[in-house]
N, C-alpha and C positions, 0 to 999 in steps of 0.2 A: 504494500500500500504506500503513496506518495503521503505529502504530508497536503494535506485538506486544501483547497481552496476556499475562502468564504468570501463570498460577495455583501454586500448590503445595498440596495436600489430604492431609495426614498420615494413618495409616491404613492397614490390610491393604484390597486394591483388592478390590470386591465387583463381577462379573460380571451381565450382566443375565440371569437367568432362564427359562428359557421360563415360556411363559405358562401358567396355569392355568384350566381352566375347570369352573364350578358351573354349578346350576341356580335360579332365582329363584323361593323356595318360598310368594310371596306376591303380592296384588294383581293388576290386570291384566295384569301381565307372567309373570304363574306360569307355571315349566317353561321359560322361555326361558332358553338357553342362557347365561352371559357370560364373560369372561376377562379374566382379572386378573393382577397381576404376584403372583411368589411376594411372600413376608414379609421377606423377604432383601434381595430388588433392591428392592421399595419402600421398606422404611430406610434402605436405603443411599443411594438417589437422594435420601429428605428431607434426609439428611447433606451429601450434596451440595451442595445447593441451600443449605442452610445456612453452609458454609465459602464455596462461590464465593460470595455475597453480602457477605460482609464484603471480599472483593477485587474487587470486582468495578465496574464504569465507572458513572458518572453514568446514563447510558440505554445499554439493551441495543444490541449493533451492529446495520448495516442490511448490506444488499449480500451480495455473495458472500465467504467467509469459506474463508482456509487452516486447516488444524489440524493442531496436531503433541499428539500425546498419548505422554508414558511411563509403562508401567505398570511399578510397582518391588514384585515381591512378594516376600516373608519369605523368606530361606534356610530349607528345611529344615530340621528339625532329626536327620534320618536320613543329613546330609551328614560325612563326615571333616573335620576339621581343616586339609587339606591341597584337598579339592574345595568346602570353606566359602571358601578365600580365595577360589579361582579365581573362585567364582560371584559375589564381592563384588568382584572386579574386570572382572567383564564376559565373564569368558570362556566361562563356563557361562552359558546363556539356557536360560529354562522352556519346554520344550517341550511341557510339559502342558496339560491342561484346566485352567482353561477357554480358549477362544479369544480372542484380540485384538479379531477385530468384537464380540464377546459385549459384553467393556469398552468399548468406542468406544458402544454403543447406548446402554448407560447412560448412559455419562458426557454423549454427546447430548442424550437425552431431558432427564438433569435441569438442563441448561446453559437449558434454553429460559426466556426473558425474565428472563433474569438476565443470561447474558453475550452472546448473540441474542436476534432477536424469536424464530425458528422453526429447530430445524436442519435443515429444509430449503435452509437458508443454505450449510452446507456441501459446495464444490465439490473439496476435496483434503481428504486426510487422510489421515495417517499414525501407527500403531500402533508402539508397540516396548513388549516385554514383558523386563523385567530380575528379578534380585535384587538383593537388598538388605538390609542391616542394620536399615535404614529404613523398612519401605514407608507405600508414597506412589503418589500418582499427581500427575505434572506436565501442564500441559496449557497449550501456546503455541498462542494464534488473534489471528490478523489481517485487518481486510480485504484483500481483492486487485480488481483491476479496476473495470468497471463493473456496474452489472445490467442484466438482460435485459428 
């Protein structure tokens, strides 16, 4: 095992999107189908790419890669005074939308050759969704093993 990287990316955490799809109203591809990320998850992923590169290693990792992601989003603000602490102490977790793999895809896709070659790289990975006074999203990767 290498020794951890840990990221910190300040920020309300943006989900990845499903995909959108048009039609190509030009050229020899007119009428063909394409898809694309909403407007949302592709700024958020350039945002991405932009913070981890300032932390981020000499050259991207090789091998098979753990990953620990936390995602830290806003207290409500429809929360009491009294379920505002709880949920800034850990005891309330967001059990809404969006989903956990939703944020893992993102935050994947826009990791690639920055903190990886590919994430295809990653063999573990683990999701946790909090609140926060803060949010954030932290994200610990490290190599493990050998490759295949």
């Amino acid at each position: 095992m290498s020794e951890p990287i840990h990221l910190i990316i300040e920020g309300e955490p943006v989900a990845q999107g499903r995909p959108r799809a048009g039609k190509i109203n030009r050229g020899r591809l007119r009428g063909q189908t394409v898809l694309y990320d909403p407007e949302k998850s592709k700024d958020y992923k350039h945002y991405l790419k932009f913070a981890a590169s300032q932390q981020a290693p000499e050259k991207p990792l090789e091998g098979p890669l753990q990953l620990v992601v936390h995602i830290y989003r806003s207290i409500p603000k429809s929360f009491s005074k009294k379920k505002t602490a709880a949920a800034d102490a850990g005891q309330i977790r967001p059990t809404t939308k969006p989903d956990a793999d939703n944020y893992l895809k993102g935050i994947s896709d826009a990791l690639n050759k920055i903190i990886w070659q590919d994430d295809s790289q990653i063999v573990s990975a683990t999701v946790e969704k909090w609140y926060s006074q803060q949010p954030r999203i932290e994200v610990i990767v490290q190599t493990i093993g050998e490759t295949a």
